[in-house]
C-alpha positions in Angstrom: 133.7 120.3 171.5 135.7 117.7 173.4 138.0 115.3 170.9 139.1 112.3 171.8 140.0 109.0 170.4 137.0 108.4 169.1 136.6 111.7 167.2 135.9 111.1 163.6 138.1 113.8 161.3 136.6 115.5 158.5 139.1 118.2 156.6 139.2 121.0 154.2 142.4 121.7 152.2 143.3 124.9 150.0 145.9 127.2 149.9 145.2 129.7 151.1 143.0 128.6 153.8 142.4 131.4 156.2 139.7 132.7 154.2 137.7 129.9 154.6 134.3 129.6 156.4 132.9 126.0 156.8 135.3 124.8 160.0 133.1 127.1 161.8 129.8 126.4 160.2 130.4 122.7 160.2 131.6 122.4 163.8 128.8 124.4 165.3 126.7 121.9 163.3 128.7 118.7 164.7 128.3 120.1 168.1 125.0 121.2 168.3 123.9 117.5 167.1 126.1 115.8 169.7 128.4 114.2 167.0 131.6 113.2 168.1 133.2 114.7 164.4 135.7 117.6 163.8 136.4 119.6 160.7 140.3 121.2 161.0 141.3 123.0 158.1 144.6 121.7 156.4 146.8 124.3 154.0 148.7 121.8 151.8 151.7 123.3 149.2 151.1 122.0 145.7 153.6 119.9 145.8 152.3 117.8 148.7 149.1 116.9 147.0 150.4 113.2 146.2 151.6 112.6 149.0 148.4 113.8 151.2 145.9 111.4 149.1 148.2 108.4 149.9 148.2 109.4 153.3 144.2 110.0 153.6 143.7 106.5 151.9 145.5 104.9 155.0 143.5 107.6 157.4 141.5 105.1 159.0 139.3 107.8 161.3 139.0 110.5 158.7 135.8 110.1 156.8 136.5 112.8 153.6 137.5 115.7 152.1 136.0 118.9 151.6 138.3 120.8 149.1 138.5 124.5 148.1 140.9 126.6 146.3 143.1 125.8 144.1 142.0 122.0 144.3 139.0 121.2 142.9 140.3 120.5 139.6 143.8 119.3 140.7 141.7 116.6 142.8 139.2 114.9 140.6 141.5 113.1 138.1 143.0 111.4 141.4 140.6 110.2 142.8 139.2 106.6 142.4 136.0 107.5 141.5 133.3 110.5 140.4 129.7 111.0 140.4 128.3 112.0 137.4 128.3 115.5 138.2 131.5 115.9 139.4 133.1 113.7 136.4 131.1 115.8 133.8 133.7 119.0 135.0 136.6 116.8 136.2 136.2 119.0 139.6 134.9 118.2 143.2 134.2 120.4 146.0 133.9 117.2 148.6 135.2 113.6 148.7 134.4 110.6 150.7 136.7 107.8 152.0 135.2 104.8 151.8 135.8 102.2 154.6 138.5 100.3 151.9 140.2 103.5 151.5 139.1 104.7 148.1 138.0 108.1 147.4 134.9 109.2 145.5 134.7 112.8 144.6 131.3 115.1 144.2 131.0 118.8 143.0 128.0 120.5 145.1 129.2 124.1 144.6 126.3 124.7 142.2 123.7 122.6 144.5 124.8 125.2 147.0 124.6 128.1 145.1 120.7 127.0 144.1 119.6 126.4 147.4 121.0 129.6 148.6 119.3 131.4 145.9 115.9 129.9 146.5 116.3 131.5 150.0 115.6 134.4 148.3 112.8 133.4 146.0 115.4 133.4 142.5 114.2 130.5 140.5 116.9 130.5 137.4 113.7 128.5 135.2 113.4 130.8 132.0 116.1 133.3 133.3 119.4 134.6 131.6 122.1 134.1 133.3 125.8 135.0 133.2 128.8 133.6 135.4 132.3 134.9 135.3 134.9 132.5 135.3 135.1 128.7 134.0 136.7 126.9 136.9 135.7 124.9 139.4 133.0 126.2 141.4 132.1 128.5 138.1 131.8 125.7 136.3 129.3 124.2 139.2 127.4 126.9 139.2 126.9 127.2 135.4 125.8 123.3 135.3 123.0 123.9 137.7 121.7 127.2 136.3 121.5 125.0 133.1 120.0 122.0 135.3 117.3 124.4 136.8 116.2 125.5 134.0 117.8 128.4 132.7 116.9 130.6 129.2 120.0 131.3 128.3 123.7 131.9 130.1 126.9 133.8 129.4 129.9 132.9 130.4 133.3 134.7 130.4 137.2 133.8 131.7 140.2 135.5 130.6 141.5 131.8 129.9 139.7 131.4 126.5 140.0 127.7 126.4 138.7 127.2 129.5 136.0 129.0 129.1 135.7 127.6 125.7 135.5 124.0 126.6 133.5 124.8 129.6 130.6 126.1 126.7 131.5 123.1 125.2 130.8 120.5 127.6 127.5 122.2 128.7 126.3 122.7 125.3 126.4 118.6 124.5 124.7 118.2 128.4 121.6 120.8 127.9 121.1 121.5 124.2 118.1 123.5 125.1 119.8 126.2 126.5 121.3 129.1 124.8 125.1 129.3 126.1 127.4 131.4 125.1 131.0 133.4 125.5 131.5 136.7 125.8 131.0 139.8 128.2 127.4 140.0 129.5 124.9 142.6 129.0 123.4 143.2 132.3 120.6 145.4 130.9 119.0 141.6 129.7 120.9 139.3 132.7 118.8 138.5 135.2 120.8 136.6 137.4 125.2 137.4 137.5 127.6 135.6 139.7 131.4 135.6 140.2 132.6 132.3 140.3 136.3 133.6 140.6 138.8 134.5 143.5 138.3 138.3 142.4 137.9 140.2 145.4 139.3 137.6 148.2 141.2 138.9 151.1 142.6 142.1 150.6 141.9 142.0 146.7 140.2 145.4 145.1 139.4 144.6 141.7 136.2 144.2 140.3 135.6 140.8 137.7 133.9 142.5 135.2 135.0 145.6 133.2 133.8 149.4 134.8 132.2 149.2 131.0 129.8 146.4 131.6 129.3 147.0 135.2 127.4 150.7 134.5 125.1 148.4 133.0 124.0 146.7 136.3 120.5 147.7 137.5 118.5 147.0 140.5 116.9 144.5 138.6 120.0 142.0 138.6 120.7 139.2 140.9 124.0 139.5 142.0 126.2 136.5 143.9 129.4 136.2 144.8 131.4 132.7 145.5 134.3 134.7 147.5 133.9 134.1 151.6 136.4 136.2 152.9 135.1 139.4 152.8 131.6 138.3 153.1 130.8 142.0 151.2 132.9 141.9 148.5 134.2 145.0 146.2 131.5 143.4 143.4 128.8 142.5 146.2 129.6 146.2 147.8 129.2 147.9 144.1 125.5 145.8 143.5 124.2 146.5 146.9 125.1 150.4 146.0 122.8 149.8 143.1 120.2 148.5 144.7 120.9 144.2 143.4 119.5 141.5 145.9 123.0 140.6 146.7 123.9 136.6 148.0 127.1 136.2 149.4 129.7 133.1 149.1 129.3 133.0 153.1 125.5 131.9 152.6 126.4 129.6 149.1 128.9 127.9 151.9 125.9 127.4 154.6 123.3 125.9 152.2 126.1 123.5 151.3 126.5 122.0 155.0 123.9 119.4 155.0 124.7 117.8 151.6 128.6 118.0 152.5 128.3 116.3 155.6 126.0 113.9 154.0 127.5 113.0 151.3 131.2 112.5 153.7 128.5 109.9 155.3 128.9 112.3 159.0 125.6 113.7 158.3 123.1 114.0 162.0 120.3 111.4 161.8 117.1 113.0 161.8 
């Protein structure tokens, strides 16, 4: 890719940021379409946040946001505006700049996570399903396992009230489906996902108790959201017992199209 003047600037912030996958996806996207767009990967302190958003608002070539870890929550409530979806969490995944400078926020974690899982032929519709962890990108996921139809879900977090208010917010939006807390039993789940960073980089541990995990058969759909390993200790353990396994690698890829749509640097088809 040649950038020049003209290049329009996408970004991704997190911190970390080394484990992160879409720069490469989303480049080889940009230049196998001929657009003249770049994603670079920004690591921003905590601290900086602030600052950044005043700076992007005045960023007249960059055309939005794609935000990962530990961001997605610590984004949404400055932002000048939400989609439904993403307001319904307080949490985004991507934002646009608008040509004035203001910044609407979206959450397509879950939308990811569905299209990924389709790839295999998992349609959630009348399934039990169980996430661990209630943040961001957990939270995404458990909305559209609810969306798509889902019998029942589980959800657990070590942070109680997270979780808690989590169960809360989508027991108001699908009334229909049974949601719960608590550890799940994997002998009735039919479809289990990590939504936390358990596992990431050079982590060992396992997110759910060796208790609950002799429970998981072959007849388990296992996902993970973590990128970096793409095989994760958790995806390595289902694999061993026999789970169609997705990765957070392939929940990123299935993601591209909407991301770079919805940052309006989509290719015209």
């Amino acid at each position: 890719m040649l950038v020049t003047g003209t290049t329009a600037i996408v970004v991704i912030i997190g911190n970390p940021i080394v484990q992160v996958k879409s720069p490469g996806v989303m480049n080889r996207y940009f230049a196998d379409n001929a657009q003249n767009t770049v994603l670079v990967p920004v690591e921003i302190a905590p601290e900086g946040i602030p600052a950044f958003l005043g700076t992007i608002k005045a960023w007249t070539n960059l055309k939005g946001i794609i935000v990962t870890v530990p961001y997605k929550q610590v984004m949404a409530p400055l932002l000048d505006r939400l989609t439904p979806r993403a307001q319904r969490f307080a949490t985004v995944n991507v934002i646009r700049r608008d040509p004035d400078g203001s910044l609407e926020g979206e959450m397509l974690d879950g939308v990811g996570f569905i299209a990924a899982a389709e790839r295999y032929g998992v349609n959630p519709k009348g399934k039990s399903g169980a996430v661990v962890g209630a943040g961001g990108v957990a939270s995404a996921i458990a909305n559209s396992l609810c969306e798509t139809g889902a019998r029942s879900l589980r959800i657990h977090d070590l942070d109680r009230a997270k979780q808690n208010h989590l169960i809360a917010t989508l027991r108001s939006a699908f009334p229909d489906t049974d949601i719960a807390a608590g550890l799940p039993d994997l002998a009735t789940t039919d479809i289990l996902v990590n939504g936390t960073p358990v596992g990431m980089n050079d982590d060992p541990r396992l997110p759910l108790p060796d208790a609950v995990l002799a429970g998981l058969t072959a007849k388990t759909f296992v996902a993970d959201v973590v990128t970096a390993p793409t095989m994760t200790p958790f995806l390595t353990l289902a694999k061993e017992r026999g789970c169609t396994i997705q990765t957070g690698v392939e929940m990123t890829e299935t993601q591209l199209i909407p991301l770079a749509s919805f940052m309006g640097v989509a290719a015209l088809r």
